[in-house]
DSSP file (Angstrom, degrees, kcal/mol; ACC not computed):
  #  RESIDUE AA STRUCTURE BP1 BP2  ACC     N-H-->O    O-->H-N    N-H-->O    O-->H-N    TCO  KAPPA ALPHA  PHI   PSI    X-CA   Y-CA   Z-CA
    1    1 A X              0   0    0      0, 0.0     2,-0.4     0, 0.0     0, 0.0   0.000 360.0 360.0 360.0 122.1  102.9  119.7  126.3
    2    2 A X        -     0   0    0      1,-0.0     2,-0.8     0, 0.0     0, 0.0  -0.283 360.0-151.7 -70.4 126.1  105.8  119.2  124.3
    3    3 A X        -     0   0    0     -2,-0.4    48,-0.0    48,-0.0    -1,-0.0  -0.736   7.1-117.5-131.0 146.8  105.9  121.6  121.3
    4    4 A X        -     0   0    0     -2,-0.8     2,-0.4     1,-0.1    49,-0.1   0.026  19.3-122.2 -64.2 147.8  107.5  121.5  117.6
    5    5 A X        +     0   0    0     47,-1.0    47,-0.3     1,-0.1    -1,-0.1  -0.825  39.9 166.7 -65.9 136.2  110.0  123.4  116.1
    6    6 A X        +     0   0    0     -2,-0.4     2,-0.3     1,-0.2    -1,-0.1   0.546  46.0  54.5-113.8 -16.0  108.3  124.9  113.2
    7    7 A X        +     0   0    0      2,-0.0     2,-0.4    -3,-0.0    -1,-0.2  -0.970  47.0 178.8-147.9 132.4  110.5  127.6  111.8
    8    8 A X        -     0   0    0     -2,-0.3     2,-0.4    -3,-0.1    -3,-0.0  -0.950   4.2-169.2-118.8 142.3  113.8  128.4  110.6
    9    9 A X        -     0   0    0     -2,-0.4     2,-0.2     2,-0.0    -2,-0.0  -0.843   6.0-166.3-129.9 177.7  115.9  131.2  109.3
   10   10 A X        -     0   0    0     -2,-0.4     2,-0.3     2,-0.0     8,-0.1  -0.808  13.7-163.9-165.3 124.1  119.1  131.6  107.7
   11   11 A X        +     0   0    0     -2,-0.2     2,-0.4     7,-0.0    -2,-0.0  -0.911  14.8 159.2-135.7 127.2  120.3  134.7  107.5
   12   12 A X        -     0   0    0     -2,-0.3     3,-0.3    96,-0.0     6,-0.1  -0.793  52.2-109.6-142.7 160.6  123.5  136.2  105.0
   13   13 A X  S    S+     0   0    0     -2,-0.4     2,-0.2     1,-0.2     5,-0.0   0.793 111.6  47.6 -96.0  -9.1  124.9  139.1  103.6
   14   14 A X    >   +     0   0    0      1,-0.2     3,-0.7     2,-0.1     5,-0.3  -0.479  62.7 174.1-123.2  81.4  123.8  138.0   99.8
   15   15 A X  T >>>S+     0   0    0     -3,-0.3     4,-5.3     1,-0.3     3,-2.7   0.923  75.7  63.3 -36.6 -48.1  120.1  136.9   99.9
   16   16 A X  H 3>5S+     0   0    0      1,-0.4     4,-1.3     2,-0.2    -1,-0.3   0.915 111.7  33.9 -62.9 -33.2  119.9  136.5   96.5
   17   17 A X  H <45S+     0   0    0     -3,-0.7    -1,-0.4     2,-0.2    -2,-0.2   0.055 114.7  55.5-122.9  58.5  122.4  133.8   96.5
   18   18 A X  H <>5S+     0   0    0     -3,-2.7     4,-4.1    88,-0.1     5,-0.2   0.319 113.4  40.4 -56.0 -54.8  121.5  132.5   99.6
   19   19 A X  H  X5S+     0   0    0     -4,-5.3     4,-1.8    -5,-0.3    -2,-0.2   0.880 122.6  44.9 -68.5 -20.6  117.9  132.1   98.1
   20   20 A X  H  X<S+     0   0    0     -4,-1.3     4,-3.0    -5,-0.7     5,-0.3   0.993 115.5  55.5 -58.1 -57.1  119.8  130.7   94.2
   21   21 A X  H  > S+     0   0    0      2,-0.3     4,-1.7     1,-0.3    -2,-0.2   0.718 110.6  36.4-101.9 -73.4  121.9  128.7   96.5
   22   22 A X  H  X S+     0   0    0     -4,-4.1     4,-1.6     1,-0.2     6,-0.5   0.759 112.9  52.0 -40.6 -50.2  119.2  126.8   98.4
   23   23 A X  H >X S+     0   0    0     -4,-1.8     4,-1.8     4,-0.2     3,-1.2   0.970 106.6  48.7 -77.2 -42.7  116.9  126.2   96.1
   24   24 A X  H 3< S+     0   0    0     -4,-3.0    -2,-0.2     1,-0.2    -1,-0.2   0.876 121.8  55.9 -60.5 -28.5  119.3  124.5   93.2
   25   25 A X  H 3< S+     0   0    0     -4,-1.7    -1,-0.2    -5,-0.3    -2,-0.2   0.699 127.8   0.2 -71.7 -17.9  120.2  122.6   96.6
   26   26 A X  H << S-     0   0    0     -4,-1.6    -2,-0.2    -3,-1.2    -3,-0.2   0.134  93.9-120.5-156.6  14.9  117.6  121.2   98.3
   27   27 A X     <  +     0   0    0     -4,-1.8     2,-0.5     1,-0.2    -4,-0.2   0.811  53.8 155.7  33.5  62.3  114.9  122.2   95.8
   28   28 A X        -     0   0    0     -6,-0.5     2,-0.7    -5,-0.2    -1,-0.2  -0.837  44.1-128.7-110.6 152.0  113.0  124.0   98.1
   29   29 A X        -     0   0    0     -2,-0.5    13,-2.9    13,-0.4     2,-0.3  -0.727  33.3-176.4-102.6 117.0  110.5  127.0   96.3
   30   30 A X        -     0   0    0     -2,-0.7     2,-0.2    11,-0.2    11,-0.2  -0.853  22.7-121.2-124.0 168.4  111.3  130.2   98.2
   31   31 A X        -     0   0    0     -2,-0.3     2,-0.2     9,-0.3     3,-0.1  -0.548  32.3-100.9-104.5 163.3  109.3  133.6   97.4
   32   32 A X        -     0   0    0     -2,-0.2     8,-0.2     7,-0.0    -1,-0.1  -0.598  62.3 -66.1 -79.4 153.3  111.2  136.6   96.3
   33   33 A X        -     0   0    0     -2,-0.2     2,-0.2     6,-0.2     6,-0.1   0.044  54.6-155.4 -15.9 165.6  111.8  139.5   99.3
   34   34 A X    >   -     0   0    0     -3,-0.1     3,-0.8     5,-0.0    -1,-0.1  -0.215  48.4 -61.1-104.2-133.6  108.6  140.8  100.2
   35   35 A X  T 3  S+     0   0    0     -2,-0.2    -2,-0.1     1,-0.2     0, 0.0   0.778 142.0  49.0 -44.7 -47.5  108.3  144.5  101.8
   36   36 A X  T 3  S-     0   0    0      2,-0.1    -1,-0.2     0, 0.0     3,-0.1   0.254 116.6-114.0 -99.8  -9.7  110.6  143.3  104.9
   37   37 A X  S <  S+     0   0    0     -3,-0.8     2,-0.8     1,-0.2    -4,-0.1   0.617  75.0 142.7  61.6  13.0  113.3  141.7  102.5
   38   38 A X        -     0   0    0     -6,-0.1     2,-0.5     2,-0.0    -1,-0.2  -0.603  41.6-159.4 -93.4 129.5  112.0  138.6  104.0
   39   39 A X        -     0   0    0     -2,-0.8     2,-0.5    -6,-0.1    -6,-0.2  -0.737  10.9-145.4-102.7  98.7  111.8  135.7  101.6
   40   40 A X        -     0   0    0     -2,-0.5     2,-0.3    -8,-0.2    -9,-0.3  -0.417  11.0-160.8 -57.5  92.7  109.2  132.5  102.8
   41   41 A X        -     0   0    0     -2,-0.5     2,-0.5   -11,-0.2   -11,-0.2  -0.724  22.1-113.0 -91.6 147.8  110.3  129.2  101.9
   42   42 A X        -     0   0    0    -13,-2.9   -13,-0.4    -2,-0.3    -1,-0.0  -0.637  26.0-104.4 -89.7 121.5  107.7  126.6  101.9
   43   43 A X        -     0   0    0     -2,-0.5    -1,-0.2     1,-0.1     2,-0.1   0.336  41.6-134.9 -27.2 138.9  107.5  123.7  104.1
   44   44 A X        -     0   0    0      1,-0.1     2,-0.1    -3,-0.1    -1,-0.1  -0.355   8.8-112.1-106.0-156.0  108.5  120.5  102.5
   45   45 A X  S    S+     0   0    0      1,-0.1    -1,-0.1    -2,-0.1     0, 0.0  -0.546  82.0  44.3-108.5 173.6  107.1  117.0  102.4
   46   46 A X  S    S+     0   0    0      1,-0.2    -1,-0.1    -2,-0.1     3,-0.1   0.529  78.8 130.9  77.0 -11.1  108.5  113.4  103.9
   47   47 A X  S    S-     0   0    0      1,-0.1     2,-0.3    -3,-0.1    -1,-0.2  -0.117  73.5 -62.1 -60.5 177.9  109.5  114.7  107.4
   48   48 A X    >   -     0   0    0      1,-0.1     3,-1.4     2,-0.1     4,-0.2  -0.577  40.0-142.9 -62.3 133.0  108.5  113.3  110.6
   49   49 A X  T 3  S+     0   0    0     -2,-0.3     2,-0.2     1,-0.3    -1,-0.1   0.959 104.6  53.0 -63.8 -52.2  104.5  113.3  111.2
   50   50 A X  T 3  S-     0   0    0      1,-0.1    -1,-0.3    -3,-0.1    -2,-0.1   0.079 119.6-109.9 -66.8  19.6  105.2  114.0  114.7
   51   51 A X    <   -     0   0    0     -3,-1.4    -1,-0.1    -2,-0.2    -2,-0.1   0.672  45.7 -54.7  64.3 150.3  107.4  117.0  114.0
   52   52 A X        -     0   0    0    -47,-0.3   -47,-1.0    -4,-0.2    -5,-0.0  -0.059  44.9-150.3 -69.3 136.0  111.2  117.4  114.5
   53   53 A X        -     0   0    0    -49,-0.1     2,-0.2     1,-0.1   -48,-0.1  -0.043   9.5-143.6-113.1-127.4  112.6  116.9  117.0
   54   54 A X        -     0   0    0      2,-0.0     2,-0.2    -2,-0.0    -1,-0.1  -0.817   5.3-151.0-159.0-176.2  116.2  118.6  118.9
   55   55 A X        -     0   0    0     -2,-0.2     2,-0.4     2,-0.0     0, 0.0  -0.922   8.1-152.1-155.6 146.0  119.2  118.1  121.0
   56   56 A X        +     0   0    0     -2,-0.2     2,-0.2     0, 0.0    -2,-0.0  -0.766  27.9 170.1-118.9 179.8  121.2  120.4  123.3
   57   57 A X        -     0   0    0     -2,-0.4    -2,-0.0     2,-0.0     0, 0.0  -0.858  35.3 -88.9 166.4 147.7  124.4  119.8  123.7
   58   58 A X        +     0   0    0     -2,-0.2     2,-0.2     2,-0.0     0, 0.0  -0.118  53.5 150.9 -53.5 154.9  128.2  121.1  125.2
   59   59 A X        -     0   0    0      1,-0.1     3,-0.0     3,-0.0     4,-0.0  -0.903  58.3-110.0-172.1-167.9  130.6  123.3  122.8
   60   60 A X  S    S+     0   0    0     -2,-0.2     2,-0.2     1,-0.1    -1,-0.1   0.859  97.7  18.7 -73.5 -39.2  133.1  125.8  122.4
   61   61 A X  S    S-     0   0    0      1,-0.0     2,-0.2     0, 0.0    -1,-0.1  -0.856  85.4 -93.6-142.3 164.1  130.7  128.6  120.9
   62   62 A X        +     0   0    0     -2,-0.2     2,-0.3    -3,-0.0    -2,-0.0  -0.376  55.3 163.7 -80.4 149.5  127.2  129.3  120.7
   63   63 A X        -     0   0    0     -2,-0.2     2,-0.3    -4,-0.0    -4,-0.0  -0.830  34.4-143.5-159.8 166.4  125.7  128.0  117.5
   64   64 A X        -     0   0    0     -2,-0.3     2,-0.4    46,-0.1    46,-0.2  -0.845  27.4-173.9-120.5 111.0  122.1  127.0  115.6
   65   65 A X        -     0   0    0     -2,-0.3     2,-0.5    44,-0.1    46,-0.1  -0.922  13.6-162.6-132.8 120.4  122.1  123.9  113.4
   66   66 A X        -     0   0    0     -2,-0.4    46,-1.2    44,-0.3     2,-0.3  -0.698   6.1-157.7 -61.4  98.9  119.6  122.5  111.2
   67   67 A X  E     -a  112   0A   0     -2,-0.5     2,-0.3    44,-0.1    46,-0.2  -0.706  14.1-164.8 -94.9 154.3  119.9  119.2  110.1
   68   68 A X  E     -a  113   0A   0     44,-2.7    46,-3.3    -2,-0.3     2,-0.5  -0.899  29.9-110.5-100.3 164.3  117.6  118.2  106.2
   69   69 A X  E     +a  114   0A   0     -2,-0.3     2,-0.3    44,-0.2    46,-0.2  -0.680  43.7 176.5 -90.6 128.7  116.9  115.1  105.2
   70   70 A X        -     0   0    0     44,-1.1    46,-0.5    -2,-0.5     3,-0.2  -0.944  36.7-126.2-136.7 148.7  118.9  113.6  101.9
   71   71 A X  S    S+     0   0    0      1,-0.3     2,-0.3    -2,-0.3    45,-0.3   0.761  99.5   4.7 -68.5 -34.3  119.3  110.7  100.0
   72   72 A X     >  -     0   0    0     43,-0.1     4,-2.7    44,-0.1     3,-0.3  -0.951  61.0-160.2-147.9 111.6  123.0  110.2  100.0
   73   73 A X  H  > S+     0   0    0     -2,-0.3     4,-1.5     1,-0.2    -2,-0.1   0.856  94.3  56.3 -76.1 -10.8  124.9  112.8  102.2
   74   74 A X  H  > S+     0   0    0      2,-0.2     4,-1.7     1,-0.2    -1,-0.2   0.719 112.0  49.3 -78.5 -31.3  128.5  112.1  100.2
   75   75 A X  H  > S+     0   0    0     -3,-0.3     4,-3.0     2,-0.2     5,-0.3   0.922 112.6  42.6 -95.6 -57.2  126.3  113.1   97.1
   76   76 A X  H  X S+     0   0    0     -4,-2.7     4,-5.7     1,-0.2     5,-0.5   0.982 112.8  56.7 -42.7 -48.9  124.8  116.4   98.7
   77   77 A X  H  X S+     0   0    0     -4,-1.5     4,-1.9     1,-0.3    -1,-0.2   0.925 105.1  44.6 -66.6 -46.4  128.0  117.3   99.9
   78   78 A X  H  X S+     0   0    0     -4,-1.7     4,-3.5     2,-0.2    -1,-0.3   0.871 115.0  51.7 -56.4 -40.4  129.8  117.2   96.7
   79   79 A X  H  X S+     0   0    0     -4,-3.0     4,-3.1     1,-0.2     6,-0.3   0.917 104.6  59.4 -60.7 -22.4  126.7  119.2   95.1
   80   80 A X  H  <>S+     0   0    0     -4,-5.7     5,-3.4    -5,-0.3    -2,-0.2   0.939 103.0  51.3 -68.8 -36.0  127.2  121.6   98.0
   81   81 A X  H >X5S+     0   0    0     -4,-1.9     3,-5.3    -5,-0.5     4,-0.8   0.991 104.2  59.0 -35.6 -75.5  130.5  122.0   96.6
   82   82 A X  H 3<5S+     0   0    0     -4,-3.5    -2,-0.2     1,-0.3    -1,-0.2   0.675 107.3  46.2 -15.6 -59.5  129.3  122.8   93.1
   83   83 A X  T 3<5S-     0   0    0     -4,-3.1    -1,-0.3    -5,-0.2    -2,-0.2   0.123 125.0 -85.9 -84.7   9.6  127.6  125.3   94.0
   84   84 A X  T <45S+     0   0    0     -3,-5.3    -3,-0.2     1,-0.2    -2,-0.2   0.637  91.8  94.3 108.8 -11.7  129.8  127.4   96.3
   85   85 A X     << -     0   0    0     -5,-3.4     2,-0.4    -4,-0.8    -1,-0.2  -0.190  60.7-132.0-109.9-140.1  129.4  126.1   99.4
   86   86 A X  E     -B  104   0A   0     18,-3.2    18,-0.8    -2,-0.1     2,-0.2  -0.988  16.2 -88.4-162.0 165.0  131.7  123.5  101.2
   87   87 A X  E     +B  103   0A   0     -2,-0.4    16,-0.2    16,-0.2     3,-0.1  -0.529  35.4 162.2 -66.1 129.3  132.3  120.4  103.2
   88   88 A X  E    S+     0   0A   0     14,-1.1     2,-0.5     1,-0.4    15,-0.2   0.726  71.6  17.0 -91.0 -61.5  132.4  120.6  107.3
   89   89 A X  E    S-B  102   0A   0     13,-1.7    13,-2.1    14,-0.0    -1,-0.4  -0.958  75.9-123.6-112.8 133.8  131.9  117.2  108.3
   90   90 A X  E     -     0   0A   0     -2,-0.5    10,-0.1    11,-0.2   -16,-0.1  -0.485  46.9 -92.6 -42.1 109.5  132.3  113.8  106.4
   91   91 A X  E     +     0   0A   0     -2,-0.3     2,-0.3     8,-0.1    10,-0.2  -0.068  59.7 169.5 -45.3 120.5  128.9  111.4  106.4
   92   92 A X  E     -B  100   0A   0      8,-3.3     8,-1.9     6,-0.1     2,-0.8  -0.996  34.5-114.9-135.1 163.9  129.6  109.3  109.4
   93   93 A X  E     -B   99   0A   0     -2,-0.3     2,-1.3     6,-0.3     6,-0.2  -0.577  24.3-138.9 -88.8 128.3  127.0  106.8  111.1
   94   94 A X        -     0   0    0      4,-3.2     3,-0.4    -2,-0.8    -1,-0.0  -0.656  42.3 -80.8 -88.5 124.9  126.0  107.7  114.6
   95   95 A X  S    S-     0   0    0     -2,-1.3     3,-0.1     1,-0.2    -1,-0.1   0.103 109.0 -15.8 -20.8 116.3  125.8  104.8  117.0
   96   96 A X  S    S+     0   0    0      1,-0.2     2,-0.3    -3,-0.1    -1,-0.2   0.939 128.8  75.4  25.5  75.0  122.3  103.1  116.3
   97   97 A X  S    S-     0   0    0     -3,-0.4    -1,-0.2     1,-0.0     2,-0.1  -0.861  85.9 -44.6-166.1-161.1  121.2  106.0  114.5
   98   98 A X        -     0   0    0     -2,-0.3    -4,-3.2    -3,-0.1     2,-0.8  -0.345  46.7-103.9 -87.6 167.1  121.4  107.7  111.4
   99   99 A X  E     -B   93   0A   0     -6,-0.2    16,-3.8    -2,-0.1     2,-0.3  -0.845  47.5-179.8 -98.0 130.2  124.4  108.9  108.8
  100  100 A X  E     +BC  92 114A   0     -8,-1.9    -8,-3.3    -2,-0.8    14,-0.2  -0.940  12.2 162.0-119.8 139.5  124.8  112.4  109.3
  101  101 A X  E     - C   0 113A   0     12,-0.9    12,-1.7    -2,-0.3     2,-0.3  -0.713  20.5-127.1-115.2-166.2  127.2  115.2  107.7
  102  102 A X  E     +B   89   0A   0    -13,-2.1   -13,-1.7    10,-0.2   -14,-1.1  -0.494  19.4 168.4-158.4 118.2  127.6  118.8  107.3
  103  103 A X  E     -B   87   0A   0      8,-0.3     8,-0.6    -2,-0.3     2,-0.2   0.303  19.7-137.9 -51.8-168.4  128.1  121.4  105.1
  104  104 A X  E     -BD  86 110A   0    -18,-0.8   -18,-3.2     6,-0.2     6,-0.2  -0.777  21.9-126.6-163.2 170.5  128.0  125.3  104.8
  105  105 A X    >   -     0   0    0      4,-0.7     3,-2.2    -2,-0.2   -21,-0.1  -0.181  47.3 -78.7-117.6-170.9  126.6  127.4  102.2
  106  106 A X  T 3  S+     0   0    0      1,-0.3   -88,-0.1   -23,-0.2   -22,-0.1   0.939 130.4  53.2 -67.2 -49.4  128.6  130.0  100.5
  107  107 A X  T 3  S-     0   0    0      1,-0.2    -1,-0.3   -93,-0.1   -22,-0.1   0.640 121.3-102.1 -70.0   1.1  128.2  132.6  103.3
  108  108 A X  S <  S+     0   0    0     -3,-2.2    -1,-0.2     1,-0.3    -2,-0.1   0.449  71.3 146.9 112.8  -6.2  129.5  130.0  106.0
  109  109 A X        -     0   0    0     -5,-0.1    -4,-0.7   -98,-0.0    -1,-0.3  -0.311  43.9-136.4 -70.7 149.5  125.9  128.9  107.6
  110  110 A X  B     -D  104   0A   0    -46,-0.2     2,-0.3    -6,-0.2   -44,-0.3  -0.761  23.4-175.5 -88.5 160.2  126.3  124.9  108.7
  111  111 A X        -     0   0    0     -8,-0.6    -8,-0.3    -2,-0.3     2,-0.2  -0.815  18.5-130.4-158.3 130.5  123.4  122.8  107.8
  112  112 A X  E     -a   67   0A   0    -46,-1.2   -44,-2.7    -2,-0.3     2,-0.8  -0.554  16.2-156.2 -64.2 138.7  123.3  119.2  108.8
  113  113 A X  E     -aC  68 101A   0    -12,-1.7     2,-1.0   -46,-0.2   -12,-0.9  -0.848  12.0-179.2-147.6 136.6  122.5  116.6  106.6
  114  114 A X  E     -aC  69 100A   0    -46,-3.3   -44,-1.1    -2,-0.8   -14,-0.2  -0.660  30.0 -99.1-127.1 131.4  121.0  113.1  107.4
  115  115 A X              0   0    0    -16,-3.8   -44,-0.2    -2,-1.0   -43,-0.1  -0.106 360.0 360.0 -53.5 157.4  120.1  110.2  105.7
  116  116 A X              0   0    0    -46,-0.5    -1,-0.2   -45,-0.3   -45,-0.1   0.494 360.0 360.0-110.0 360.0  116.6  109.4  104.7
């Protein structure tokens, strides 16, 4: 039985503007720490019904990358700026596929970003 990824972390040395960071970015409603210092962010809408799915792939170093879904990644990518983070990759189209880029957020995490 194939089964979803469901869960993601992201992990920093300044949650609180990790958690600023995210949400003015991708609008997603995180909770403040609880007990654990762990902060929940809530599943969004407009994904796949059948749940995301992955890739493995070669590289130089060991890595985790997320990609979200955006309307324009050239537009994300400049907000990512705004805010502190920065460009990695340039929106390019993948061979009969989608246009993907990537950022990273202030502390350095990459996040993928793909058209919807």
């Amino acid at each position: 039985m194939v089964r979803p990824v469901v869960f993601f972390q992201i992990w920093g040395k300044d949650p609180d503007g990790l958690r600023e960071f995210y949400r003015e970015m991708f609008g997603w409603k995180i909770d403040e720490p609880n007990a654990m210092g762990i902060s929940m962010i809530e599943h969004g809408t407009g994904g796949p019904p059948e749940g995301v799915g992955g890739s493995i792939m070669a590289g130089a170093e060991a890595r985790v990358l997320i990609y979200v879904q955006v309307l324009d990644p050239a537009e994300t990518l400049a907000k990512a700026e705004a805010l502190g983070g920065r460009r990695v990759m340039e929106p390019f189209d993948v061979p009969d596929g989608p246009t993907v880029a990537q950022m990273a957020d202030p502390e350095g995490n990459v996040i993928g970003l793909v058209k919807q």
